[in-house]
SEVEX-7675 format. One record per residue (C-alpha): x, y, z; residue in three letters. Coordinates in nm, 2 decimals. Example, Ala and Ser with C-alpha at 12.3 -4.5 7.8 and 13.67 -1.06 7.14 Angstrom:
BEGIN
+--------+--------+--------+------+
:      X :      Y :      Z : rest :
+--------+--------+--------+------+
:   1.23 :  -0.45 :   0.78 :  ALA :
:   1.37 :  -0.11 :   0.71 :  SER :
+--------+--------+--------+------+
This chain:
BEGIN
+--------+--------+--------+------+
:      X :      Y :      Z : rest :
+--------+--------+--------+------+
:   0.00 :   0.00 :   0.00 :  UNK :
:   0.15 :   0.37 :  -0.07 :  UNK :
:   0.15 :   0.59 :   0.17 :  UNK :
:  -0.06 :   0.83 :   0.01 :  UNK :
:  -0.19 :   1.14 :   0.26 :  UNK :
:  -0.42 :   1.24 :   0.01 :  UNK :
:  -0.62 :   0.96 :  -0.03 :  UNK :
:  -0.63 :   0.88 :   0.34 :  UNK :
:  -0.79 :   1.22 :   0.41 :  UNK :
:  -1.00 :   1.15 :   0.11 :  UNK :
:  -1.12 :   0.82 :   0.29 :  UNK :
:  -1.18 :   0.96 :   0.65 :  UNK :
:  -1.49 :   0.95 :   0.74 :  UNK :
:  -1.66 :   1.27 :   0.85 :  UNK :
:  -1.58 :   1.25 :   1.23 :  UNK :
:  -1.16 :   1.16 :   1.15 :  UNK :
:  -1.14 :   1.48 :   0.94 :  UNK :
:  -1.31 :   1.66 :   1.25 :  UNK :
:  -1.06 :   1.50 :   1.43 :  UNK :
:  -0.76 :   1.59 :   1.23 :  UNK :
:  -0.84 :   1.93 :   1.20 :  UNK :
:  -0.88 :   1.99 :   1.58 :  UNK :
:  -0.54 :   1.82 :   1.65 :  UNK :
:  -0.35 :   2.04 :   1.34 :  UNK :
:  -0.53 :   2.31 :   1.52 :  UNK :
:  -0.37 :   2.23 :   1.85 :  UNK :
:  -0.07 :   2.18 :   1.70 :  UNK :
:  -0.05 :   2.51 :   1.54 :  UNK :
:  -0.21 :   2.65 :   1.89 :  UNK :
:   0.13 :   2.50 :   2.03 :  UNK :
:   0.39 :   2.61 :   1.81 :  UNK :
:   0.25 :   3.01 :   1.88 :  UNK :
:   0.24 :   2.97 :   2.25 :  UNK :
:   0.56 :   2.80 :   2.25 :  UNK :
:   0.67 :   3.08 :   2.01 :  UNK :
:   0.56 :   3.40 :   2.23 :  UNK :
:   0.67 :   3.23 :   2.56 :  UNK :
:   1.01 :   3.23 :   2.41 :  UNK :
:   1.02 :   3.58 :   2.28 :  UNK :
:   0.88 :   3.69 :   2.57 :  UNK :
:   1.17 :   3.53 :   2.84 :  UNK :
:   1.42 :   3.62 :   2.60 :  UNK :
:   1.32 :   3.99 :   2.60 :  UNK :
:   1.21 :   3.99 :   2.92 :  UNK :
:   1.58 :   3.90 :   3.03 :  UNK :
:   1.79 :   4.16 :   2.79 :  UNK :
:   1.58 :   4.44 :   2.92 :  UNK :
:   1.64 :   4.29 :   3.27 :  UNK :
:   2.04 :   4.27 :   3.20 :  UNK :
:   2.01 :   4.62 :   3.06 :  UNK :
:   1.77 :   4.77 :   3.37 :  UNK :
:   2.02 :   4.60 :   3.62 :  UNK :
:   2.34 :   4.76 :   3.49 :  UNK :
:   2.17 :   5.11 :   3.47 :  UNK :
:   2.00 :   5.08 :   3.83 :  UNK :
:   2.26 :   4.92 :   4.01 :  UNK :
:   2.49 :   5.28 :   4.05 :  UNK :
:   2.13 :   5.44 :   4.12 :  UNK :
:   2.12 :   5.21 :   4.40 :  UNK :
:   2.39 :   5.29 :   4.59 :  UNK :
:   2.30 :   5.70 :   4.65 :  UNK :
:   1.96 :   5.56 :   4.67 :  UNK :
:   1.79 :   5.83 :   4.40 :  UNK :
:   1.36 :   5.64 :   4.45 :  UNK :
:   1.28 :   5.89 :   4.18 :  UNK :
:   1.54 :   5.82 :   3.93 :  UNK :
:   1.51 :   5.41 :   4.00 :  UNK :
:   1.14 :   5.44 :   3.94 :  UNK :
:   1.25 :   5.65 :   3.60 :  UNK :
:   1.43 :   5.34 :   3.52 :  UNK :
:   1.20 :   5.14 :   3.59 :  UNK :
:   0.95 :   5.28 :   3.38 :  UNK :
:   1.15 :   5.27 :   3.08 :  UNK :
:   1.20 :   4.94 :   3.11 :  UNK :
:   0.84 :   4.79 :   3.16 :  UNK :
:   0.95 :   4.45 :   2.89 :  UNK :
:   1.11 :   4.37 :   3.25 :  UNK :
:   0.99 :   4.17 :   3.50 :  UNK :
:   1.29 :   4.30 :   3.72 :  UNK :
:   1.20 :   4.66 :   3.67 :  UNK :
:   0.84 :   4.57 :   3.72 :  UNK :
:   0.92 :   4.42 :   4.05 :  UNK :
:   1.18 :   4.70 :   4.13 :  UNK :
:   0.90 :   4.97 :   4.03 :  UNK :
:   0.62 :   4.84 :   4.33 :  UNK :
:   0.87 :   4.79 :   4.56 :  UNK :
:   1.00 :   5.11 :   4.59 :  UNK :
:   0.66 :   5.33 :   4.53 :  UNK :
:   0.53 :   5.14 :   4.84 :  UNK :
:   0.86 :   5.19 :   5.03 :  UNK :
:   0.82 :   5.57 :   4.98 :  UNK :
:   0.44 :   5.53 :   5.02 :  UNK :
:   0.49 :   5.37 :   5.39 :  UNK :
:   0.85 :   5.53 :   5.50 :  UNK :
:   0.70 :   5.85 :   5.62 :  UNK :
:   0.40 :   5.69 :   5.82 :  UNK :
:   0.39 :   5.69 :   6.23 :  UNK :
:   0.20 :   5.46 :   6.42 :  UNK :
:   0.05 :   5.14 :   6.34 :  UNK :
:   0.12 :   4.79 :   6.40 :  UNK :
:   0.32 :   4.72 :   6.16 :  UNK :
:   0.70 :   4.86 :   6.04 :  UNK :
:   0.69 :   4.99 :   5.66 :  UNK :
:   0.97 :   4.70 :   5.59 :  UNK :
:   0.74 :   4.42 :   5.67 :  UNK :
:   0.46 :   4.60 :   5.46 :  UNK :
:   0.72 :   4.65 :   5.17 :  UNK :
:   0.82 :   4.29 :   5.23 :  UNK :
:   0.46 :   4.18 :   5.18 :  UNK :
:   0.43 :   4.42 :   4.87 :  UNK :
:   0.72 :   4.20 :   4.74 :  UNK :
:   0.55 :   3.91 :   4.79 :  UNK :
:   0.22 :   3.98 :   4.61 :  UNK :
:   0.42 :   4.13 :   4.30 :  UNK :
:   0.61 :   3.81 :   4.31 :  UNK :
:   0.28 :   3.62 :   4.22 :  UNK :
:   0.18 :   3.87 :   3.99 :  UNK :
:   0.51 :   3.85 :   3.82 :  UNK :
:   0.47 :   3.47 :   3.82 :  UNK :
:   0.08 :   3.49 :   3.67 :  UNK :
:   0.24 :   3.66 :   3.36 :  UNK :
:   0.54 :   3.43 :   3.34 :  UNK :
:   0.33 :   3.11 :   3.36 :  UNK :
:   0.08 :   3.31 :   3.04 :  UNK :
:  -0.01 :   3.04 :   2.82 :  UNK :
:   0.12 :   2.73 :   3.04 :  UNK :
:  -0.20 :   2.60 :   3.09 :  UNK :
:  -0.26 :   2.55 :   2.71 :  UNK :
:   0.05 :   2.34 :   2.66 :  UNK :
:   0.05 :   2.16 :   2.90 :  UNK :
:  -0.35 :   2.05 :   2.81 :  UNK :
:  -0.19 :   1.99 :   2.49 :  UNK :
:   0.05 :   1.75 :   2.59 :  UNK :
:  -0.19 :   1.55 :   2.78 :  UNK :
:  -0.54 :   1.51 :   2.55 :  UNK :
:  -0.38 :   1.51 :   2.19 :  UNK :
:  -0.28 :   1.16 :   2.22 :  UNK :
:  -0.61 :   1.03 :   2.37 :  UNK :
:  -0.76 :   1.29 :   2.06 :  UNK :
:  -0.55 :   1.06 :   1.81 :  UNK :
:  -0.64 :   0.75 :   1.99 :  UNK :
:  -1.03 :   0.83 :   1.96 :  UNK :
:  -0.97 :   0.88 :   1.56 :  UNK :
:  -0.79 :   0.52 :   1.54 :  UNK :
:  -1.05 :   0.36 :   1.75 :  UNK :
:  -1.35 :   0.57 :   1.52 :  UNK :
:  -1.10 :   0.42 :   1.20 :  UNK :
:  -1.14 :   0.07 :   1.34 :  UNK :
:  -1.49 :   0.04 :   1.37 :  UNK :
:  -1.54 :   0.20 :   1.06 :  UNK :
:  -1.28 :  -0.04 :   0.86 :  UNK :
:  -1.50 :  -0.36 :   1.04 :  UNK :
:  -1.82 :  -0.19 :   0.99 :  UNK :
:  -1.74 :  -0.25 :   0.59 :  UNK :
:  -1.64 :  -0.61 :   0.66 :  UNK :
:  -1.96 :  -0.68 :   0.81 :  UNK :
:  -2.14 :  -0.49 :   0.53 :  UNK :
:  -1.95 :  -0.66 :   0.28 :  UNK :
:  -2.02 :  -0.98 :   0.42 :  UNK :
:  -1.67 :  -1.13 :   0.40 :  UNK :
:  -1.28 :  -1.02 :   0.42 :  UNK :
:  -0.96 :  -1.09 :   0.55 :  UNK :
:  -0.66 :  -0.91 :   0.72 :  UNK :
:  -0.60 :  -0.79 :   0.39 :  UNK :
:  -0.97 :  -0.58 :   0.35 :  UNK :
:  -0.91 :  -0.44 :   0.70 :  UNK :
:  -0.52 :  -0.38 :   0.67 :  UNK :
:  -0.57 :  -0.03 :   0.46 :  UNK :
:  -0.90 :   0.15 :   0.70 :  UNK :
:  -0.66 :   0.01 :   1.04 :  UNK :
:  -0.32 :   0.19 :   0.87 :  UNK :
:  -0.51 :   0.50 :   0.77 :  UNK :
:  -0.67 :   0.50 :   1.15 :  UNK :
:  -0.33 :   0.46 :   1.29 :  UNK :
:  -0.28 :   0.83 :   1.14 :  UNK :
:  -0.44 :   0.96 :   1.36 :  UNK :
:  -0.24 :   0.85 :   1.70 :  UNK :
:   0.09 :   0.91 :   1.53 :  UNK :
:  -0.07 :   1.25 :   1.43 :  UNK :
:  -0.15 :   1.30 :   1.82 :  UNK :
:   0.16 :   1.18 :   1.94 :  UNK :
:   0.34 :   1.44 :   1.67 :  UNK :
:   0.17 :   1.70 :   1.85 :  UNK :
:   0.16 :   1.60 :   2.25 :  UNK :
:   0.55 :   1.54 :   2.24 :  UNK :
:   0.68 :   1.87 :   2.12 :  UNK :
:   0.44 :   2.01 :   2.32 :  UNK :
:   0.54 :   1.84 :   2.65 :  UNK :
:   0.92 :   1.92 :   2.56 :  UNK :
:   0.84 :   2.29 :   2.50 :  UNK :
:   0.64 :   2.27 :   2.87 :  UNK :
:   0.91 :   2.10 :   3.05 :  UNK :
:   1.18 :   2.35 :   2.90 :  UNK :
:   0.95 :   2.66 :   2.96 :  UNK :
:   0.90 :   2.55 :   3.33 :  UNK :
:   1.22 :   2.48 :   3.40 :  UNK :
:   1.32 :   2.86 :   3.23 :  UNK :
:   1.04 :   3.05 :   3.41 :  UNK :
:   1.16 :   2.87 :   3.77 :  UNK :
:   1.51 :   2.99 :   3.71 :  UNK :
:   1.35 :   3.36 :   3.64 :  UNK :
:   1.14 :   3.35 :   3.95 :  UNK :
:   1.45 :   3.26 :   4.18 :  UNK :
:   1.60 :   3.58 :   4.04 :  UNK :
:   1.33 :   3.77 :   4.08 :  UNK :
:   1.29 :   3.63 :   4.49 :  UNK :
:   1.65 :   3.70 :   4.53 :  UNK :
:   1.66 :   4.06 :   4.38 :  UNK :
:   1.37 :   4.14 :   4.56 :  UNK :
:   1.57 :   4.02 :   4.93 :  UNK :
:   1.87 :   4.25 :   4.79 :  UNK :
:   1.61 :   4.54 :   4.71 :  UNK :
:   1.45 :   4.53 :   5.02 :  UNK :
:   1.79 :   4.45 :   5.26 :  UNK :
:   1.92 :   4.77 :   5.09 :  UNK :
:   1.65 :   4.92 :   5.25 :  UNK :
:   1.63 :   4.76 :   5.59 :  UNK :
:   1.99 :   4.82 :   5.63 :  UNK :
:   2.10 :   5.19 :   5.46 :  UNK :
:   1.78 :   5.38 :   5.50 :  UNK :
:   1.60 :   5.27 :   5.79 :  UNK :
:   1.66 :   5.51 :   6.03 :  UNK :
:   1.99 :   5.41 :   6.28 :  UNK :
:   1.77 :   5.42 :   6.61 :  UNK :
:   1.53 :   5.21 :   6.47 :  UNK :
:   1.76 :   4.96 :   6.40 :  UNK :
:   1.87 :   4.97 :   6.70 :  UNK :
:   1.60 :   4.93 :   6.86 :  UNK :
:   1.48 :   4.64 :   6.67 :  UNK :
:   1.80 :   4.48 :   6.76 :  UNK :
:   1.72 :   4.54 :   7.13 :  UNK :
:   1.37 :   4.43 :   7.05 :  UNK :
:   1.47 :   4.06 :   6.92 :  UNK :
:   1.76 :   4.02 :   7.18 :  UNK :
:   1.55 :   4.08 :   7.46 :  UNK :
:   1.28 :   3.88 :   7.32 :  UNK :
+--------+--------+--------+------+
């Protein structure tokens, strides 16, 4: 038998085309979030390498308005981003009195919230993949199965047959899992390699944050208080 795509679309039934169609569909549904996810990290990171080197020097003389300047022009970063919230709530809360609570802890649990943020938008598009991964080949195993019942309906009409009436409708319904499986396994690669990318960026982003807001625990946090938190924990 030739291996002849043409003819087996041309002898799908109706519900195999359907079928096909929805798994090309997913596979082309792949390839773009794959695509955009990869553009994204890559930008994501240059402006972040760029943003770093430019607001490092800022750091030091702590200058909030020119690091939030920065910041701003940097928004393809998730660094800058991060950087941006951190330090509008830090001068939000520095100049407050009273309360329960010290304006580190409340910039520490700002940090935290933009971190999931941050992580929402990483993560964009993760979902779909990784549905992709798991129902194509179940999707291509429903088309063979619909193939095979279809190739013995036609014995049964015909009244007689062999392995060699059956052998052409079970190939062509074999398409259909290899066409699944062509699609769930570069789509579980591109999950497994996007996960793995978008932990490494949130680690970064965690540890940046620590630095940001230790920078401010430690240089601008007025002396006495310090010094009285240190009394604080050691009589505690």
């Amino acid at each position: 038998m030739t291996f002849d795509l043409s003819h087996i679309w041309a002898s799908m039934s109706f519900a195999n085309k359907a079928i096909t169609i929805f798994i090309a569909m997913m596979g082309l549904l792949c390839a773009a979030v794959t695509f955009e996810r990869i553009v994204a990290l890559s930008k994501s990171a240059r402006v972040s390498r760029a943003f770093a080197e430019k607001v490092q020097p800022v750091l030091s003389d702590w200058n909030s308005v020119k690091i939030i300047e920065l910041a701003r022009a940097h928004q393809a970063s998730s660094l800058a981003r991060l950087f941006e919230a951190l330090v509008l709530k830090y001068e939000d809360v520095a100049g407050r009195t009273g309360g329960g609570m010290h304006p580190i802890d409340m910039v520490r649990n700002e940090s935290g919230r933009k971190l999931e943020v941050l992580a929402a938008d990483l993560k964009r598009g993760m979902p779909i993949l990784a549905t992709i991964g798991s129902i194509t080949p179940f999707v291509g195993l429903l088309g063979t199965v619909i193939g095979i019942i279809a190739a013995f309906q036609a014995i049964g009409a015909a009244g007689a047959g062999g392995i060699g009436t059956v052998s052409a409708g079970i190939a062509e319904a074999l398409i259909e899992t290899a066409f699944g499986l062509a699609v769930a396994i570069p789509a579980v690669i591109a999950f497994n390699y996007l996960t793995s990318r978008i932990a490494t960026v949130e680690a970064a982003l965690s540890r940046s944050a620590g630095q940001l807001i230790d920078e401010m625990e430690y240089r601008h946090v007025p002396t006495q208080d310090r010094i009285s938190d240190v009394q604080a924990r050691a009589a505690a």
